[in-house]
C-alpha angles and dihedrals in degrees: 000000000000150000128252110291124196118203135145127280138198105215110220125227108261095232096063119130095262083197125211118309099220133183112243109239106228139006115215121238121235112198128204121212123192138155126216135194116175096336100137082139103059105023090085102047086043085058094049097048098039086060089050085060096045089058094065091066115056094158082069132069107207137208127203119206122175130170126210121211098217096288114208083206130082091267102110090054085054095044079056106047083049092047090048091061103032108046083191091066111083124191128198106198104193128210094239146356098295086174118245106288111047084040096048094039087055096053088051100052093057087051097122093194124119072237137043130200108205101190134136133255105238102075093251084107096061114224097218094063083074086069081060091039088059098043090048095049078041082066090058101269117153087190122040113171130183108221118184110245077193155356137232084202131110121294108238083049100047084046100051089051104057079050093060102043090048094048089043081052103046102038086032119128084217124072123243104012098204099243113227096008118141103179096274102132146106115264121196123230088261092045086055090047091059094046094060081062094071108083099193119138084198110048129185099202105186082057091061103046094059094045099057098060116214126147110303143207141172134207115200120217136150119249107243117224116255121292092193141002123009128280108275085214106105116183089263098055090042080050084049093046086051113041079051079058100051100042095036091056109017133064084181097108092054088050097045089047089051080043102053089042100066092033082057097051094042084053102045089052101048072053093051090048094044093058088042090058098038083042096052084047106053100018095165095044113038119080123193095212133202092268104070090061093043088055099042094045097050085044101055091039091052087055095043091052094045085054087040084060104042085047080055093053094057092039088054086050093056098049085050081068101042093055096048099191118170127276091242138351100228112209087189153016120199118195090358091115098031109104099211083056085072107093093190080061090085091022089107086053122092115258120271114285089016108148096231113194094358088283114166116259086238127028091016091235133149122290121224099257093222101068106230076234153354117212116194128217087001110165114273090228145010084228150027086070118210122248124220087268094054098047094084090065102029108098122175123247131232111235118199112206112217141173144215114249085193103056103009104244137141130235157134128264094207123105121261123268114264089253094048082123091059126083102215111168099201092208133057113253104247116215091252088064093039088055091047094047087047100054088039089051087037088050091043092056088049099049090045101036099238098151109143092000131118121266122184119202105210105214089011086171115201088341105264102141078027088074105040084053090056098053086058126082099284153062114278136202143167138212114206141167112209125079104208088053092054093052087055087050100043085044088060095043103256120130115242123158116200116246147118116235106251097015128093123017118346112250112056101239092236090045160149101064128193091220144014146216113209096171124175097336113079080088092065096059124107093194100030090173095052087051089043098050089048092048084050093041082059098052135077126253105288096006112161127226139193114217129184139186143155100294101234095187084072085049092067096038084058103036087235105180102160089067090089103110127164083226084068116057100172130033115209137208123195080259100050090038090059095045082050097050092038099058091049104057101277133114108222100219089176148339116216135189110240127182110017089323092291096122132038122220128203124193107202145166134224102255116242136219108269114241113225093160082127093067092067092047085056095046088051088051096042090048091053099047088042089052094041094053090051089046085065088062143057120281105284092355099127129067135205129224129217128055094212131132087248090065103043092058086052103052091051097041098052096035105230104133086103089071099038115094092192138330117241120220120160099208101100095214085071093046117104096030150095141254110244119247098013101041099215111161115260109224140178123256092263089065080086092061094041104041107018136211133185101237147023128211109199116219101166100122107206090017100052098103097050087040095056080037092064092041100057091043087055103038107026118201091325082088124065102224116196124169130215103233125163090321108320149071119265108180123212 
């Protein structure tokens, strides 16, 4: 959500093609891999900062797939309470600790996304740097990796890491080793295809990555230190990891074995020539020793034991391969069958908040087909400003302003900002506004009687109407989506749960509420019905709300056309607000100025249910007096008159047609026929005449009275004459 924002605008002619608006046929999937062992600490931080991401790319759907090594924490608890309410985050659970990189590389392998995210859990691989892997795969990269440009570790093992990576890249069959690289990186659809090609139970995946070619790009960042636990990489795994390295992309220790052979035996024999010729020289005074040969003997085994070992190495590899076993044995799969789980199922769907087929945001009515107005290179937000790096690539957008011809409102066709789900107020709240919120809130809880009771504020920010509700007579709650905002809330006491109104399970976990705040954002929504109902799923019968937005209606008083802003995507009147309101479960009480008239404010109501439980207690007491007046007459020996949809029902709901010889209507199309439900013949009026009854109830609504008028003139008193009026039996 933002403030106002001024900006220039170029005014399109209005008989400009406005050109097809069609749904895109397919979103593309990024998947993010990840693997876990005892990281209860971090897993649900990683989650929440890995949506944060995912908001930033609507045009993507997302899947999340970790698996978990057989924690001995509470982390796989934690991996299923986060599966049960998100069907895109998948969980392997293996049978056993199958170590990092076999367990990791499996997961990865079973990503389904045209793109695949390969990071760690503990938070050392940030989970901002995806939103640069995708731009950077945006750019038409098959490889994106993420190298360290630096390292908040300790120095002899940072030291000992750049040495490694130096000596893998320099002595490496394959050309160009990436340097500081852990696997943390972005893979294109082909790249993973590639990868499936590989059958090796002991990857060595940075290896691989720099093996297969593509187009490749790095992104540069800094590891940030542990937040929680300790590292699960002992010196012997990271030996492990290296010596895989080593004998999965190098043939240099062989080498060096069949090298240092002959340069030992060339060696040993310029020695063996030396003593013979000092030997031959000064034969009586020159003594060979024991030293010579203890030194030469634990020298030579200690070599032949180093080249015994690297053999080893490459022996152990070979039998790796030999032996084939799987990369993990999985115990369990969470939201792998589950349909919904799968996030192409919606892939040929537009993203979320696309206009398709130019429908209304929010009665999904027609469009006018002509926009009230196209505006050209208009900024693309009010916020998320470019820096001097970014400007080479930021280019503006062209908005098309466009109304329902339906419901009357005003709105954008354009999609919604990455942030939509973020309330950012752009300016600082003075204290004149923070004394006006407060006696409007103060007023609110009086009308309503909301003292003690609990209030949400839904997009409550950093708080700061959050805080001047909680300093009022009530409970008070909010309801944000960034994460970064909830921590500032949660940091200055206020309680604030993080959600976005319509996503995620149903029932908010701190609900139901007996009111509501919904202030400046409703604007923001690009399916302003699915947020509402959700707000109104979350109250309390009767529960009252307060909900603002730019009031549109002063726009057009003031000719205010520099109020079009891609933040915003609908425009609403007090017309338009209440429509708005009324579809999605609220009665509007009133809608107010506020501000200059700047902002419009609706007090509603969640809409109950309406009680018609009289209407039961009518149709009891209408049966029995019905029943009672035919019981004063021979079996089928009373008619009734009038064919309209009032007495038909009448005759069904209080059961009567058993007692009714015929019904009498004078137009002729009826005649002829039946009444439906209980089939009773429908006559003309000489029917009384030709096949007579004793008496006549008259059902006829607005012609009762001329109807019982004519019968009584016919028939004079030989006839009983009732009418059908509001319930009951008036006789004539």
């Amino acid at each position: 959500m933002t403030t106002r924002d001024g900006g220039t605008m170029a005014l399109l002619a209005a008989d400009e093609d406005v050109g097809a608006v069609t749904t895109p046929a397919k979103r593309k999937t990024v998947s993010i891999v990840s693997s876990c062992y005892n990281e209860e600490g971090n897993l649900q931080e990683f989650y929440d900062r890995l949506m944060a991401i995912t908001q930033g790319f609507p045009e993507y759907a997302f899947e999340i797939l970790i698996a978990d090594n057989r924690s001995s924490d509470g982390s796989r608890d934690l991996l299923r309470r986060i599966a049960a309410v998100d069907k895109h985050f998948r969980v392997i659970l293996n049978a056993n600790n199958f170590g990092p990189i076999r367990s990791g590389y499996n997961a990865f392998l079973q990503a389904s996304g045209d793109a695949v995210v390969l990071m760690s859990s503990d938070l050392q691989d940030p989970p901002e740097l995806i939103s640069d892997l995708i731009r950077k795969w945006q750019q038409g990269n098959e490889v994106v990796v993420a190298v360290k440009s630096g390292s908040q570790e300790r120095f002899p093992m940072s030291t000992i890491r750049r040495s490694y990576y130096r000596l893998l890249s320099r002595f490496s069959d394959t050309d160009d080793i990436i340097q500081n690289f852990t696997g943390f990186g972005l893979y294109d659809r082909k790249v993973m295809d590639a990868l499936k090609l590989y059958k090796d139970p002991e990857p060595y995946f940075r290896g691989f990555v720099s093996e297969i070619g593509f187009r490749r790009a790095e992104v540069e960042f800094v590891q940030p230190p542990r937040k929680w636990g300790e590292s699960k990489h002992d010196f012997f795994t990271l030996y492990g990891v290296a010596m895989t390295g080593f004998v999965n992309h190098s043939k240099l220790p062989l080498r060096l074995a069949t090298f240092s052979g002959f340069c030992l035996a060339g060696g040993s024999l310029v020695i063996a020539i030396a003593y013979l010729v000092y030997k031959l020289l000064f034969w009586s005074t020159f003594s060979l020793g024991l030293a010579p040969l203890v030194i030469g003997l634990f020298f030579f085994t200690a070599v032949q034991l180093i080249f015994i070992g690297i053999i080893g190495e490459y022996v152990g590899a070979i039998l790796t391969q030999v032996k084939n076993h799987p990369l993990a044995i999985e115990d369990e799969k969470i939201n792998f069958d589950d349909a919904s789980a799968d996030p192409a199922a919606g892939a040929d769907l537009p993203p979320e908040g696309y206009m398709a087929e130019r429908a209304c945001r929010v009665c999904g009515g027609r469009l006018f087909d002509e926009p009230l107005a196209r505006y050209a290179n208009m900024p693309k937000s009010a916020q998320e400003l470019p820096d001097a790096a970014a400007l080479v690539d930021e280019t503006g957008v062209d908005l098309e302003v466009l109304q329902c011809a339906a419901c009357g409102l005003v709105q954008l066709a354009s999609e919604p900002v990455p942030y939509y789900r973020e309330v950012i107020r752009a300016a600082a709240v003075s204290d004149v506004i923070r004394r006006a919120k407060s006696e409007q809130f103060a007023r609110f809880i009086d009308e309503h009687g909301l003292h003690g009771k609990r209030i949400v504020e839904v997009g409550c920010g950093r708080g700061e109407f959050l805080s001047l509700l909680q300093l009022l007579d009530v409970e008070a709650f909010g309801l944000e989506a960034s994460v970064s905002a909830v921590a500032d809330c949660v940091a200055s006491g206020l309680r604030v749960t993080r959600a976005y109104p319509g996503e995620g399970a149903g029932a908010w976990d701190v609900g139901p509420f007996d009111g509501f705040l919904l202030l400046m954002f409703l604007e923001h929504m690009p399916d302003p019905g699915v947020a509402l109902r959700a707000i109104a799923d979350n109250l309390v019968d009767g529960a009252a709300g307060l909900v603002e937005v730019p009031n549109f209606d002063m726009v057009v008083r003031q000719t205010l056309f520099s109020e079009f802003v891609g933040d915003h995507l609908m425009y609403f009147t007090a017309e338009t607000l209440r429509t708005t309101l009324g579809v999605n479960g609220f009665e509007v009480l009133r809608v107010d100025e506020l501000r200059d008239g700047y902002v419009l404010s609706a007090t509603v109501r969640k809409r109950g249910r309406l009680d018609i439980s009289g209407f039961r207690e009518q149709q009891q007491q209408l049966t029995h007096e019905l029943q009672t007046y035919l019981a004063g007459f021979a079996a089928r020996r009373v008619a009734v008159w009038g064919a309209g949809h009032q007495a038909f029902a009448t005759i069904a709901m209080t059961g009567i047609a058993s007692g009714i010889r015929y019904v009498v209507d004078s137009a002729p199309f009826k005649q002829g026929r039946f009444t439906p439900a209980t089939h009773l013949p429908i006559v003309a009026p000489e029917a009384l005449r030709t096949d007579p009854v004793d008496a006549v109830i008259v059902m006829a609504a607005s012609y009762s009275d001329e109807v019982a008028g004519i019968v009584r003139e016919q028939f004079g008193s030989r006839l009983s004459v009732v009418i059908l009026r509001e319930n009951r039996l008036e006789p004539v």
